[in-house]
Backbone as a printed PyTorch tensor [residue, N CA C, xyz], in Angstrom:
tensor([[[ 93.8160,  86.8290, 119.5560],
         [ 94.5560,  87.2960, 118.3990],
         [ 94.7660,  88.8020, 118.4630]],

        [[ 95.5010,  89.2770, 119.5790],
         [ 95.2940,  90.8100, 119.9690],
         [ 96.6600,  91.1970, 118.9940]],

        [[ 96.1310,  92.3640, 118.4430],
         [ 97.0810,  92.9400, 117.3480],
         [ 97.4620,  91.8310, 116.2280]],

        [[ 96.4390,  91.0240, 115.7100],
         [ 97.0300,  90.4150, 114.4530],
         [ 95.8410,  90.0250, 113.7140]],

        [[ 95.6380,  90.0560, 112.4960],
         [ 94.5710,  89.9320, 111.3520],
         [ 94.7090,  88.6790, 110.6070]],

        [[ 93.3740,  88.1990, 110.4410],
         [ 93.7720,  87.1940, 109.2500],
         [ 93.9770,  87.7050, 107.6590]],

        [[ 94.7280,  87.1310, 106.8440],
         [ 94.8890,  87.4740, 105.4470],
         [ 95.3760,  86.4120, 105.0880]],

        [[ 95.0350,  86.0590, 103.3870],
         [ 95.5810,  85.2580, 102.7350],
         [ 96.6430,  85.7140, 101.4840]],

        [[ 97.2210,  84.3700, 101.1310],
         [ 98.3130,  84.4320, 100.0640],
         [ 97.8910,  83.4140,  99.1140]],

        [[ 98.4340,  83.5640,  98.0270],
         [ 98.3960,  82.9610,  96.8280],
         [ 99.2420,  82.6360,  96.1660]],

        [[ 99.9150,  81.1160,  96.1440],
         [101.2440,  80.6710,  95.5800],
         [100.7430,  79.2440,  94.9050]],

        [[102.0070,  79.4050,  93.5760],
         [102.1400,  78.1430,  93.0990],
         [102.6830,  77.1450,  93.7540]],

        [[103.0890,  77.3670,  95.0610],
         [104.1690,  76.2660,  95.5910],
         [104.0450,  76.1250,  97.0000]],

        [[104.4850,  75.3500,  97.6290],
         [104.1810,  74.5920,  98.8410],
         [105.4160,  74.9630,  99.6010]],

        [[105.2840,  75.8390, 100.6750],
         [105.9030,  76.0690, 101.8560],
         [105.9360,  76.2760, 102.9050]],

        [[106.6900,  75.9580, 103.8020],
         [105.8580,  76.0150, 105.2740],
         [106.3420,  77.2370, 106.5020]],

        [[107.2910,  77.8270, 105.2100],
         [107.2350,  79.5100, 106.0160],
         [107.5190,  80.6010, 105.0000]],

        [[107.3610,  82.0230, 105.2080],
         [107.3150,  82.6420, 104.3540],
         [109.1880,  83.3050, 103.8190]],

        [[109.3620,  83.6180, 103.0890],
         [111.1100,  83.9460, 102.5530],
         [110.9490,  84.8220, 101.4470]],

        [[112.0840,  85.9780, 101.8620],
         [111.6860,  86.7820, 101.0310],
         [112.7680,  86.7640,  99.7390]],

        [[113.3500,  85.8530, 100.1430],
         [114.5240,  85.5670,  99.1430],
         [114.1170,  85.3010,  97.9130]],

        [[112.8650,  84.7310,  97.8820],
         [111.8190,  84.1600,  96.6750],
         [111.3050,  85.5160,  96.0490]],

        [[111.2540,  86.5560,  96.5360],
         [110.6470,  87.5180,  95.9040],
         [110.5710,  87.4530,  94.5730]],

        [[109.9600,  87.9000,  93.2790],
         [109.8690,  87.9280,  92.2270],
         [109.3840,  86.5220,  91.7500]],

        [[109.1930,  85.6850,  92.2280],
         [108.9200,  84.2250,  91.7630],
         [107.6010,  84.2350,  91.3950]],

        [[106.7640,  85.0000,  91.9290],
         [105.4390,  84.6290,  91.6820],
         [104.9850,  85.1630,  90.0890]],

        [[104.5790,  86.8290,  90.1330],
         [104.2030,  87.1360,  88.7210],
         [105.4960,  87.5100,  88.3280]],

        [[106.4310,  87.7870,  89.2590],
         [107.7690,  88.3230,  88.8040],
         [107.9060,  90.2560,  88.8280]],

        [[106.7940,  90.5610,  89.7610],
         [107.0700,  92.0880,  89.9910],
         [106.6690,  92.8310,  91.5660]],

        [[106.7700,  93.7110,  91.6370],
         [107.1930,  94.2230,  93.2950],
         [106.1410,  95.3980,  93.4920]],

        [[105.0750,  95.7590,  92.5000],
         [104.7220,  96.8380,  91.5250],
         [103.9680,  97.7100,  93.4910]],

        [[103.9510,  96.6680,  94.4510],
         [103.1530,  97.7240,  95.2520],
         [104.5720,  97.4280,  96.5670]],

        [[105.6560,  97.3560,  96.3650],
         [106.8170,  97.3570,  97.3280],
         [107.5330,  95.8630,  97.5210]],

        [[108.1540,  95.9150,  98.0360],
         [108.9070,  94.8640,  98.5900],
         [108.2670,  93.7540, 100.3580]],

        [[107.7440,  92.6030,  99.6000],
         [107.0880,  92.3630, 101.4460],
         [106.1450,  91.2410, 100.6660]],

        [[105.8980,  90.6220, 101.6510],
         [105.0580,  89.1080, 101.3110],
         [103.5960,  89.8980, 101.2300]],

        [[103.2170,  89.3510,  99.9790],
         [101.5850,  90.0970,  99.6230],
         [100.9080,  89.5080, 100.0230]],

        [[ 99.4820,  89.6580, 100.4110],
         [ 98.6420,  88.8150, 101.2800],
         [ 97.4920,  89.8780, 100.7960]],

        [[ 96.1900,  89.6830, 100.9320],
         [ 94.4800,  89.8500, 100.4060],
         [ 94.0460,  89.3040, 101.4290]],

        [[ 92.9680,  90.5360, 101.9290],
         [ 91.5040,  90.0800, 102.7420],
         [ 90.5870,  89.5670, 102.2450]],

        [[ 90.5360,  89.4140, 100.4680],
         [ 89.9810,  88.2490, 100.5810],
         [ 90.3420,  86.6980,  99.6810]],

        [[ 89.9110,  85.6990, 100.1980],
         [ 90.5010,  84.7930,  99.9980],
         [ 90.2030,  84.3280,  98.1740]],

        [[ 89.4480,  85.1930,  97.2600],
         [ 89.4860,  84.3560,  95.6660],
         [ 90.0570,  85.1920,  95.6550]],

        [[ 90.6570,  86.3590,  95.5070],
         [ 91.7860,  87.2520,  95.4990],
         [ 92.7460,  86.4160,  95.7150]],

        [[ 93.1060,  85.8210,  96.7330],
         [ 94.5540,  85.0740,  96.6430],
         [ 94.6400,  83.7750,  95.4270]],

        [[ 93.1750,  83.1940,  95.6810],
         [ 93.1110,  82.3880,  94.7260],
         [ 93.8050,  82.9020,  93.2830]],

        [[ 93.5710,  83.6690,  92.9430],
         [ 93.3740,  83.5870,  91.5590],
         [ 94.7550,  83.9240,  91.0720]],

        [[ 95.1240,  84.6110,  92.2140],
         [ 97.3970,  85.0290,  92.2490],
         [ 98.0440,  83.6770,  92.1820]],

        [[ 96.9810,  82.9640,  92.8840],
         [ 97.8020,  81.6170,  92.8860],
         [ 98.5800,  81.0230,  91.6020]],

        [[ 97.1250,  81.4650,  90.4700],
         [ 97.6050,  80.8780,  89.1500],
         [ 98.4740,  82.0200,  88.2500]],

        [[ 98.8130,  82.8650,  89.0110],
         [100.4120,  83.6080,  88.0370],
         [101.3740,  83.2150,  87.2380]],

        [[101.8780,  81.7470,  88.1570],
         [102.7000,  81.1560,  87.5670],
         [102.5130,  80.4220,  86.3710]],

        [[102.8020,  80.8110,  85.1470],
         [102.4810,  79.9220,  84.2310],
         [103.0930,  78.5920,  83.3810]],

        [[104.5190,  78.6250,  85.0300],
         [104.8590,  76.8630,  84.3870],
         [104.2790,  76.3410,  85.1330]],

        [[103.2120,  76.7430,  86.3170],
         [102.9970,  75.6180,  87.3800],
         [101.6420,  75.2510,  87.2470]],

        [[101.2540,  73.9830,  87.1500],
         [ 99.5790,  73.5520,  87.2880],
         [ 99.1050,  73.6460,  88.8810]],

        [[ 99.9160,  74.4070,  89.8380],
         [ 99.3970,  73.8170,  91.2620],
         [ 98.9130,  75.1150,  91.9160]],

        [[ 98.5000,  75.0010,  92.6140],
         [ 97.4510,  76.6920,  93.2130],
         [ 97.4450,  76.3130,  94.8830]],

        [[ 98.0450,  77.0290,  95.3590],
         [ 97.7820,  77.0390,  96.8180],
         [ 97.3270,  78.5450,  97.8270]],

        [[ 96.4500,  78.2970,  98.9660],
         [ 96.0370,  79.9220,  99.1780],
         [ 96.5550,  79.0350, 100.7620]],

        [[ 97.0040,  80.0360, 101.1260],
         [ 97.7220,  80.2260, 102.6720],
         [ 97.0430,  81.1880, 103.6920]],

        [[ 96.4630,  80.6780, 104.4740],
         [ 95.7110,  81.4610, 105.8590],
         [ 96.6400,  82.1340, 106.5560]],

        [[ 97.1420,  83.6010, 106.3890],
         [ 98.1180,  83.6770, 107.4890],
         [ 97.5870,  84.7130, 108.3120]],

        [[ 98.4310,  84.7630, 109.6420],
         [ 98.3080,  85.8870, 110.5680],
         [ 99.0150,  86.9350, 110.1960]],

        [[ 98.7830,  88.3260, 110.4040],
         [ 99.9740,  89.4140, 110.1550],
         [ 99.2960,  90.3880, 110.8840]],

        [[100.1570,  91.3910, 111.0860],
         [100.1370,  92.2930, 111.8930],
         [ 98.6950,  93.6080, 111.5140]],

        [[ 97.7380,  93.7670, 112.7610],
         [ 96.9780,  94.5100, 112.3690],
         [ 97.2260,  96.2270, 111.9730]],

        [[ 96.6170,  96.3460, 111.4730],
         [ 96.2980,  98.1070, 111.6570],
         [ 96.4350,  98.3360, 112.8270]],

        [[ 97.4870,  99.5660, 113.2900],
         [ 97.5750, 100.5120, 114.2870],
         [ 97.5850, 101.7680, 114.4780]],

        [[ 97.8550, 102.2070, 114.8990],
         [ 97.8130, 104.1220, 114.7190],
         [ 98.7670, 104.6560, 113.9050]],

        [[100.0770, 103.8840, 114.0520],
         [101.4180, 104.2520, 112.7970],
         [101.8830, 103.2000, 112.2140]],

        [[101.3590, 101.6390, 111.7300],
         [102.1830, 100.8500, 112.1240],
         [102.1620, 100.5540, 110.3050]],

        [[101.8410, 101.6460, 109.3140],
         [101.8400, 101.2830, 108.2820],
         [101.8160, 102.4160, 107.4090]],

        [[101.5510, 102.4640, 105.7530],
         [101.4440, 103.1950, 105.0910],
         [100.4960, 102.9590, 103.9600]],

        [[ 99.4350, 103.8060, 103.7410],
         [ 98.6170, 103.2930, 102.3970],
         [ 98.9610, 104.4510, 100.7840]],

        [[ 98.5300, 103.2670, 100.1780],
         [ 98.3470, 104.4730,  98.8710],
         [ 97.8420, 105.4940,  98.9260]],

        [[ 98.0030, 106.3120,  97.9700],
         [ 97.2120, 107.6480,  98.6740],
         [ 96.2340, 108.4100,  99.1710]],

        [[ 96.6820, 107.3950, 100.2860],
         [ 96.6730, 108.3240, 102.0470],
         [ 97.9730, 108.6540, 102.5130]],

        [[ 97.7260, 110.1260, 102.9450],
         [ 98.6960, 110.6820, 103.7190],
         [ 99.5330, 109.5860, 104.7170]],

        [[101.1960, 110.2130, 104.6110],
         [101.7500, 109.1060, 106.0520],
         [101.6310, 109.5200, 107.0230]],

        [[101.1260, 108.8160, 107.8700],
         [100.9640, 108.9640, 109.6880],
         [102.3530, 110.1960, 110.1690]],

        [[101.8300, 110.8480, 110.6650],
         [102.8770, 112.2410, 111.2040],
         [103.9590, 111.5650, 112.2770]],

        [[103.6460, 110.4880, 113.2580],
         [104.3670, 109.6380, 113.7460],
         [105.3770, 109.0170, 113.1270]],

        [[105.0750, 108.5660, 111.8980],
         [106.1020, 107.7950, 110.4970],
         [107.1570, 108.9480, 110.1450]],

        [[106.5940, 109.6940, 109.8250],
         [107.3970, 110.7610, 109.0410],
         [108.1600, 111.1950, 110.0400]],

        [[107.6870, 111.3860, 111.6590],
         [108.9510, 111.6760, 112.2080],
         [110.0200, 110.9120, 112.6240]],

        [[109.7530, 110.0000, 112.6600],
         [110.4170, 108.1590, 112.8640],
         [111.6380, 108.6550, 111.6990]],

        [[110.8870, 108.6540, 110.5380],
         [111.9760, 108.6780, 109.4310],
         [113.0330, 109.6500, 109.3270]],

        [[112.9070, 110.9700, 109.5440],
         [112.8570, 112.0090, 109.3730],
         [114.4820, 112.2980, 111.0230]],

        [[113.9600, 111.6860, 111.6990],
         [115.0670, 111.2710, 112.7900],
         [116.3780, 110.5990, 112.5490]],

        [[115.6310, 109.7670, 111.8890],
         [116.8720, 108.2690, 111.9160],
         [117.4860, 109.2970, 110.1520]],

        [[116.9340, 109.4940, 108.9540],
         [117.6790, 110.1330, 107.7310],
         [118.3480, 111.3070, 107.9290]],

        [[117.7470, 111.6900, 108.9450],
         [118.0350, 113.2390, 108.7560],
         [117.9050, 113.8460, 108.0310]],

        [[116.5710, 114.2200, 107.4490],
         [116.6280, 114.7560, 106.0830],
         [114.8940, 114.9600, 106.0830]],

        [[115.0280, 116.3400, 105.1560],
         [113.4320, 116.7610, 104.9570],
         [112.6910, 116.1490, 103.9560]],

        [[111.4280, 116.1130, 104.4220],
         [110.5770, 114.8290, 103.5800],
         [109.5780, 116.1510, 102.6940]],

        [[109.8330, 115.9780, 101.6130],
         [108.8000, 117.1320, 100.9080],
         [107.1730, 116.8060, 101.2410]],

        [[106.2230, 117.9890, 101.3690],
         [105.4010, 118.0420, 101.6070],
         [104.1850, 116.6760, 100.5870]],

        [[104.7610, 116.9300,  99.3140],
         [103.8540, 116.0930,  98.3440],
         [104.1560, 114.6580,  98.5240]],

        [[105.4920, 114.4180,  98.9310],
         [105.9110, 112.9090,  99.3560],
         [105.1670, 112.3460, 100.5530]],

        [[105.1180, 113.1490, 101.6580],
         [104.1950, 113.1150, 102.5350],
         [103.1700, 112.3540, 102.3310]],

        [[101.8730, 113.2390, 101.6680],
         [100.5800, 112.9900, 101.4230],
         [100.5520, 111.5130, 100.5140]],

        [[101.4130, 110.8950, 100.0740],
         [101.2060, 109.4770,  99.2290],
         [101.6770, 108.7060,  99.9290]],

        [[101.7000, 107.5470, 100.2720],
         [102.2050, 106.3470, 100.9080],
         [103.1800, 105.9960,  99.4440]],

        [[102.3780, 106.1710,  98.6610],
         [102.9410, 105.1690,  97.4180],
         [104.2490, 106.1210,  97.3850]],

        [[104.1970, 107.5630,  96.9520],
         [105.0540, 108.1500,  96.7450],
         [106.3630, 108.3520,  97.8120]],

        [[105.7230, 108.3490,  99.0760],
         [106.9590, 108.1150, 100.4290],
         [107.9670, 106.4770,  99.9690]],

        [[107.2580, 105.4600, 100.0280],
         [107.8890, 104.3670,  99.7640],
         [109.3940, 104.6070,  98.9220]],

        [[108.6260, 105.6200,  97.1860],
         [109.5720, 105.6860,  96.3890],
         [110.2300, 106.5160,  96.5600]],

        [[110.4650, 107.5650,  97.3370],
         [110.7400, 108.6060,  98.0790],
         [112.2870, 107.6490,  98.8160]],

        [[111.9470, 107.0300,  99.7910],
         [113.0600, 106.2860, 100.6650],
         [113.9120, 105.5290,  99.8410]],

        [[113.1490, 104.5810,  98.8850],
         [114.1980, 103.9640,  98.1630],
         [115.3150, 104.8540,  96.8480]],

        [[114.8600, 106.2460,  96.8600],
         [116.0380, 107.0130,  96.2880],
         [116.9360, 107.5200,  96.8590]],

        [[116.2180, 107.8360,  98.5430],
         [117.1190, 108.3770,  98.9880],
         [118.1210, 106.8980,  99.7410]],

        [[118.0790, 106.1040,  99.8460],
         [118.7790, 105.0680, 100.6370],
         [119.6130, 104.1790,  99.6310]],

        [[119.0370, 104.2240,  98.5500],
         [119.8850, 103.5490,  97.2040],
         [120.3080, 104.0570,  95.9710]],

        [[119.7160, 105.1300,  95.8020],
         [119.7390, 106.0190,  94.9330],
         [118.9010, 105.5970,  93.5800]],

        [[118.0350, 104.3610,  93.6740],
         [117.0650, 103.8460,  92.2750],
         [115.9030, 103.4030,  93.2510]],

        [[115.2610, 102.9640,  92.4100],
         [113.2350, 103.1580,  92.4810],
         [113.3470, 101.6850,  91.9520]],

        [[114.3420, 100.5550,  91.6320],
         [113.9880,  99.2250,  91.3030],
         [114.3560,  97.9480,  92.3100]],

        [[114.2200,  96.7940,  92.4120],
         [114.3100,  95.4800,  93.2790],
         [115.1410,  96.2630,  94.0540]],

        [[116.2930,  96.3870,  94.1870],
         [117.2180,  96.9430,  95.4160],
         [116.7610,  97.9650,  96.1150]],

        [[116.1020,  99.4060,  95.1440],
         [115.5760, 100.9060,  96.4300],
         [114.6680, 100.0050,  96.7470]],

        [[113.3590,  99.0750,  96.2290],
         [112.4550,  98.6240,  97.0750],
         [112.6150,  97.8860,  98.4250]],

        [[113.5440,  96.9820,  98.0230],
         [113.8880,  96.3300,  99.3380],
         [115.0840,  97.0920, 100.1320]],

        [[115.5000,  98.3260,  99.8620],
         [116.0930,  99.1320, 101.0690],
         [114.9160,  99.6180, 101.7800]],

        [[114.0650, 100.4380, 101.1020],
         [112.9940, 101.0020, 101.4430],
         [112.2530,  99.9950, 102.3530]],

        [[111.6260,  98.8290, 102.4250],
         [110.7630,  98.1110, 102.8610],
         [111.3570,  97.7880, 104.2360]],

        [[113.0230,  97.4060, 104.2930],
         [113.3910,  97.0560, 105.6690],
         [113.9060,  98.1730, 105.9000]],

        [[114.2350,  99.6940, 105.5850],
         [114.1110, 100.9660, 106.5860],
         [112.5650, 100.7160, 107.3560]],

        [[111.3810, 100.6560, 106.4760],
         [110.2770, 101.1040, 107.3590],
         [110.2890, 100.3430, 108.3350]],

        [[110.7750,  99.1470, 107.8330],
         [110.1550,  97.7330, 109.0430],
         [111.5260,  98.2160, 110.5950]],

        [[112.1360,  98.8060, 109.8450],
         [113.2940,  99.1700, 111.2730],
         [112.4600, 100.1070, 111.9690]],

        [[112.1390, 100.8200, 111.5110],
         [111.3050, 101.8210, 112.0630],
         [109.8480, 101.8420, 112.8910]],

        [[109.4460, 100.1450, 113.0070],
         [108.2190, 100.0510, 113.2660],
         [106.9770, 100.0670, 112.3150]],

        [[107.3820, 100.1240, 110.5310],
         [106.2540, 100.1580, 110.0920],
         [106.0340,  98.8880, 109.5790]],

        [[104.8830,  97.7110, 109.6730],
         [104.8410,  96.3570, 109.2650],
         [104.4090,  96.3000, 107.6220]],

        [[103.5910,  96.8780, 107.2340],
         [103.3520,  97.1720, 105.9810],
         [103.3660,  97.9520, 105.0790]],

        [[102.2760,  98.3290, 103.8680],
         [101.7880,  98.7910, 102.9360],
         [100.6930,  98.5730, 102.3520]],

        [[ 99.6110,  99.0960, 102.7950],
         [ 97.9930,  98.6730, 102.0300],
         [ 97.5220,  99.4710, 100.5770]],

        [[ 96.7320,  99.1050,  99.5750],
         [ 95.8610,  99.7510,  98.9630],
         [ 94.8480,  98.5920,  98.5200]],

        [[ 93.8020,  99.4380,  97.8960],
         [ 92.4990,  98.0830,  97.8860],
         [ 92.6790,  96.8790,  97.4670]],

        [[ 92.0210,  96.1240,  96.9560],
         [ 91.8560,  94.7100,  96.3100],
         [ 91.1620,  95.1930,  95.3320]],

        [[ 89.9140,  96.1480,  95.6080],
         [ 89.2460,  96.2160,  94.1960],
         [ 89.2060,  98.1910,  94.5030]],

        [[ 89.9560,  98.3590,  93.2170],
         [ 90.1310,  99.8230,  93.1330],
         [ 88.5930, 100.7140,  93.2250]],

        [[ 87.6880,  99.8980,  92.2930],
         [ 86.5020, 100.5780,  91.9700],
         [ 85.6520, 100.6310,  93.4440]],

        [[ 86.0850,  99.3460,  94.6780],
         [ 85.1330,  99.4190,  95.5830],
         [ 86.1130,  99.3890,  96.6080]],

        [[ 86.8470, 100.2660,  97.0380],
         [ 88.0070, 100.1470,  98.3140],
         [ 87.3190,  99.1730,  99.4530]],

        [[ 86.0650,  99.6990,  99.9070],
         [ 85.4540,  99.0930, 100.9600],
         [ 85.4620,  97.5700, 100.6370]],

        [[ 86.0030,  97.2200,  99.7670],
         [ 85.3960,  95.6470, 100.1760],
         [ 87.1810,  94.8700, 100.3300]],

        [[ 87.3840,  95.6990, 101.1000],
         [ 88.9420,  94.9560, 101.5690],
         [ 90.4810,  95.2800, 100.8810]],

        [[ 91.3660,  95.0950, 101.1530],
         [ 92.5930,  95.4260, 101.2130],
         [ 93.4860,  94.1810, 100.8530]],

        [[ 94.5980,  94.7090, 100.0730],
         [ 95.8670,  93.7950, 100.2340],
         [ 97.4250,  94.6310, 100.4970]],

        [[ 97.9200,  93.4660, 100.9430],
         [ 99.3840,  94.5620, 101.9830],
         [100.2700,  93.6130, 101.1970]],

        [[101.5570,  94.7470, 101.4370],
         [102.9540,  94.0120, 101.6960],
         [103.4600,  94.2990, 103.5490]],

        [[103.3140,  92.7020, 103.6000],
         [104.4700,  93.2260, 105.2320],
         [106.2670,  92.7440, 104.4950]],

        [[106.4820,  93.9940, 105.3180],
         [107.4630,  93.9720, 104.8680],
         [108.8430,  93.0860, 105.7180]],

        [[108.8850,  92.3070, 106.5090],
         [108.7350,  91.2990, 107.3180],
         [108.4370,  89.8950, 107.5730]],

        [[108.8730,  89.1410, 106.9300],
         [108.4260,  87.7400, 106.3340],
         [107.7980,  86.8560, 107.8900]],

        [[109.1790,  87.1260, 108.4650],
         [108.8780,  86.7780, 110.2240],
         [107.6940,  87.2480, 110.9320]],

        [[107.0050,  88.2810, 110.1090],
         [105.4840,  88.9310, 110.7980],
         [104.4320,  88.0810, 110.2910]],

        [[104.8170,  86.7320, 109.3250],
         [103.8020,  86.2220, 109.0540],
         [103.4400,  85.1600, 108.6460]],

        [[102.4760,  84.4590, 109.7480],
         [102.6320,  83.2140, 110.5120],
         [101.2950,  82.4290, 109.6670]],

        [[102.2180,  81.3190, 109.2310],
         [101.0470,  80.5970, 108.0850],
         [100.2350,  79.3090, 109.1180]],

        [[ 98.5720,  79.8950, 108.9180],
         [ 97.9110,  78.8060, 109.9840],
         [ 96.9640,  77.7340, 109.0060]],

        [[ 97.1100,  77.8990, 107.7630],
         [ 96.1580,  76.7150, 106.8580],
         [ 96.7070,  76.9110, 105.4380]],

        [[ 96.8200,  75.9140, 104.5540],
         [ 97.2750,  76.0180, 103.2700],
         [ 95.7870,  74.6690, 102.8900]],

        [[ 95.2690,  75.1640, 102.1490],
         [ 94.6480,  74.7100, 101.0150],
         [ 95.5050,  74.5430,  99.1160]],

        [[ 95.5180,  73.5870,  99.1430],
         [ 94.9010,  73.1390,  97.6220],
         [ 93.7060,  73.3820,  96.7650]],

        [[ 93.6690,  74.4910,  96.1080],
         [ 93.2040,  74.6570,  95.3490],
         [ 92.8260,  74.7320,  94.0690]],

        [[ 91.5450,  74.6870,  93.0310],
         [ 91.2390,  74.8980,  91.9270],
         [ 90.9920,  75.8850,  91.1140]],

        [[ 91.1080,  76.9350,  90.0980],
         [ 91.1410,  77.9750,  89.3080],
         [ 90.3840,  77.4930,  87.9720]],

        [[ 89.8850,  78.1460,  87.2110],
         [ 89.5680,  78.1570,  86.1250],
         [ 90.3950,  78.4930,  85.0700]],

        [[ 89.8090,  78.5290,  83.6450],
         [ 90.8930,  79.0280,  82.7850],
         [ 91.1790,  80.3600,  82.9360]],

        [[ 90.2660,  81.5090,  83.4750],
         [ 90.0680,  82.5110,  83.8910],
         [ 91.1420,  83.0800,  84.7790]],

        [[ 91.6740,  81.6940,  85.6300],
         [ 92.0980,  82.2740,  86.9970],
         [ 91.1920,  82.6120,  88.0660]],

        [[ 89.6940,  82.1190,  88.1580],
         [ 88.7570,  82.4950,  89.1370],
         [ 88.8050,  81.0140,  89.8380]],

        [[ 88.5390,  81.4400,  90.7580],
         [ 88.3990,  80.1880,  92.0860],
         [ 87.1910,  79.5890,  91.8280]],

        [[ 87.4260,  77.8800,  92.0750],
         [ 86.4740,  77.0920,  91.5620],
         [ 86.1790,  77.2620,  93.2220]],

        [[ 84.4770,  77.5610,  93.7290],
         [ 84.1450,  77.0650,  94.7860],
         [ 83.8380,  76.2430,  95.4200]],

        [[ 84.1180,  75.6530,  96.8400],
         [ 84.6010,  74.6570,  97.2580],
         [ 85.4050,  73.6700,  97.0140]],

        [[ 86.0720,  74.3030,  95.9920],
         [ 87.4250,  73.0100,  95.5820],
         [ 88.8620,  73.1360,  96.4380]],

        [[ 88.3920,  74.1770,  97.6270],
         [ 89.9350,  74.1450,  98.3920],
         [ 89.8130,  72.8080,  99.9260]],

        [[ 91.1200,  72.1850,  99.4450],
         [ 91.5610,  71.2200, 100.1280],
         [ 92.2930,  71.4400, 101.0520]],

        [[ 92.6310,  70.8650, 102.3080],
         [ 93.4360,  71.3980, 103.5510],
         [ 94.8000,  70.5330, 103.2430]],

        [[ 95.7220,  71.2580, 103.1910],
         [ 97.1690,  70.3720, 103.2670],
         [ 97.8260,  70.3240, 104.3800]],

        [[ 97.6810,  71.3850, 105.1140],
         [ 98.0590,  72.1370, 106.5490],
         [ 97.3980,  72.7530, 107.1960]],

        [[ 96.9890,  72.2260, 108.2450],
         [ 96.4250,  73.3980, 109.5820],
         [ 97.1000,  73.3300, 110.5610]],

        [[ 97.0400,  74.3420, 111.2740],
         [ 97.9250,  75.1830, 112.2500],
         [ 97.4440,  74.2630, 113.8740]],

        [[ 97.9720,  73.6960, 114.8630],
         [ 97.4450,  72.9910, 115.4240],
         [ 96.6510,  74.1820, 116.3310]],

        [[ 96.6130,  73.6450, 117.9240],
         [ 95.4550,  75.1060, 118.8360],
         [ 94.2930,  75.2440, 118.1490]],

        [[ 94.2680,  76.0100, 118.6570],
         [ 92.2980,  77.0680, 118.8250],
         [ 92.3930,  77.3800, 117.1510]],

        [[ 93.1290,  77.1760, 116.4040],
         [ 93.0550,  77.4840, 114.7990],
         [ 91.4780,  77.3350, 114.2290]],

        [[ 90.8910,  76.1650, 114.2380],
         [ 89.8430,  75.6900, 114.0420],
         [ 88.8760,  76.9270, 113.8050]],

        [[ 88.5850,  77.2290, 115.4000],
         [ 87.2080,  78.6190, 115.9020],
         [ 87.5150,  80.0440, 115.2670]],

        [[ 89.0770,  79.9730, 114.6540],
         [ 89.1700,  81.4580, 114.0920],
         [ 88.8860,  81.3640, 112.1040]],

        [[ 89.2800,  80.2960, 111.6400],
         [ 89.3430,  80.3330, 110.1790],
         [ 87.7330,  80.5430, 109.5990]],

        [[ 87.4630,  81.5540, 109.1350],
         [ 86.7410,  82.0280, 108.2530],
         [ 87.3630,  82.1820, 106.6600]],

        [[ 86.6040,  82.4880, 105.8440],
         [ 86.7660,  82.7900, 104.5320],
         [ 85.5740,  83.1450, 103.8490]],

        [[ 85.7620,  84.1680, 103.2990],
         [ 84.5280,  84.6040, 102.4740],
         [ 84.6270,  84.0370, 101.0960]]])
C-alpha cells in the first residue's frame, strides 16, 4: 500500500464508488472545502453516517486515499508547503499574501476568490480542482480539536483518489454514537484486503 492510507467515510446510502456530484447530500455543507470527507477514525465516520435525517440507514466505508507527502496537501493552520505556493503562484500568476500563506484554511479561501470571485459551493469547488491540478490530493485538520494527536479528517479533493475496500452496515444511537460491534460487512474489496483492515 505504498503511498496510500486507510480512512473511513460515513454515509446514509449505499454506493459502490465515490461522486462528487452528490456533494452537499450528506449534512448539506462544504464547511472544510470541496472533496469526499473521510476520518482516521472509524466512530467518527460512524456517527456522520447519521446526518441524514430522512434516512434510518448508516453506512461507514473503508477507503484507500492518498497518503501524506512532502507537498501533496494542505492543513488548517499550518503553513502551505513552499512547494504548493510555488505550484500556484506559477500556473495564477499572481502574489499570494504572506498571511494567506501561513493558513491552509485561509489559502483554500484565498483561491476560490481569486478563480471565481466568491468563497461559496462554486469558489470551493474551483478551488479544490485548481489544487488537485496542481498535485495537491487534499485538506486535513483534526477529528478532535481539543486532542489533534488522536487523528485527522481530509477532503481529497479527487473522488477517483478514493478507492472503497469495505462498507459495513451499521448501528448509531440516539446520540449518533456507534453502537459497538454492530457493523456488518455488505462489501469487501476482493485480494490481500482481509490482512490490511483494521479499525479502532
Amino acid at each position: 500500500m505504498e503511498n496510500k492510507e486507510i480512512f473511513y467515510h460515513g454515509s446514509s446510502c449505499l454506493f459502490d464508488k465515490f461522486d462528487l456530484s452528490h456533494a452537499l447530500e450528506g449534512d448539506g455543507k462544504i464547511k472544510f472545502g470541496y472533496g469526499v470527507y473521510v476520518t482516521s477514525c472509524y466512530r467518527s465516520a460512524a456517527h456522520y453516517s447519521a446526518c441524514n435525517e430522512n434516512s434510518d440507514e448508516n453506512y461507514v466505508y473503508t477507503v484507500e486515499v492518498p497518503a501524506i507527502g512532502e507537498d501533496n496537501f494542505i492543513a488548517y493552520g499550518e503553513p502551505v508547503k513552499t512547494e504548493v505556493l510555488m505550484r500556484a503562484r506559477n500556473v495564477l500568476h499572481l502574489d499570494i499574501p504572506e498571511e494567506v500563506a501561513g493558513n491552509g484554511k485561509d489559502f483554500r479561501k484565498f483561491l476560490a476568490k481569486q478563480l471565481s470571485g466568491k468563497t461559496d459551493f462554486s469558489g470551493e469547488k474551483a478551488a479544490s480542482e485548481f489544487l488537485s491540478s496542481i498535485g495537491v490530493d487534499f485538506i486535513m485538520w483534526p477529528y478532535n480539536w481539543k486532542n489533534p494527536a488522536a487523528g485527522t479528517n481530509r477532503a481529497i479533493f479527487d473522488a477517483g483518489k478514493v478507492k472503497i475496500l469495505r462498507t459495513d452496515r451499521v448501528l448509531v444511537d440516539s446520540r449518533k454514537r456507534f453502537v459497538e460491534g454492530s457493523e456488518m460487512p455488505v462489501f469487501i474489496a476482493p485480494a490481500n484486503f482481509q490482512d490490511r483492515y483494521i479499525h479502532d
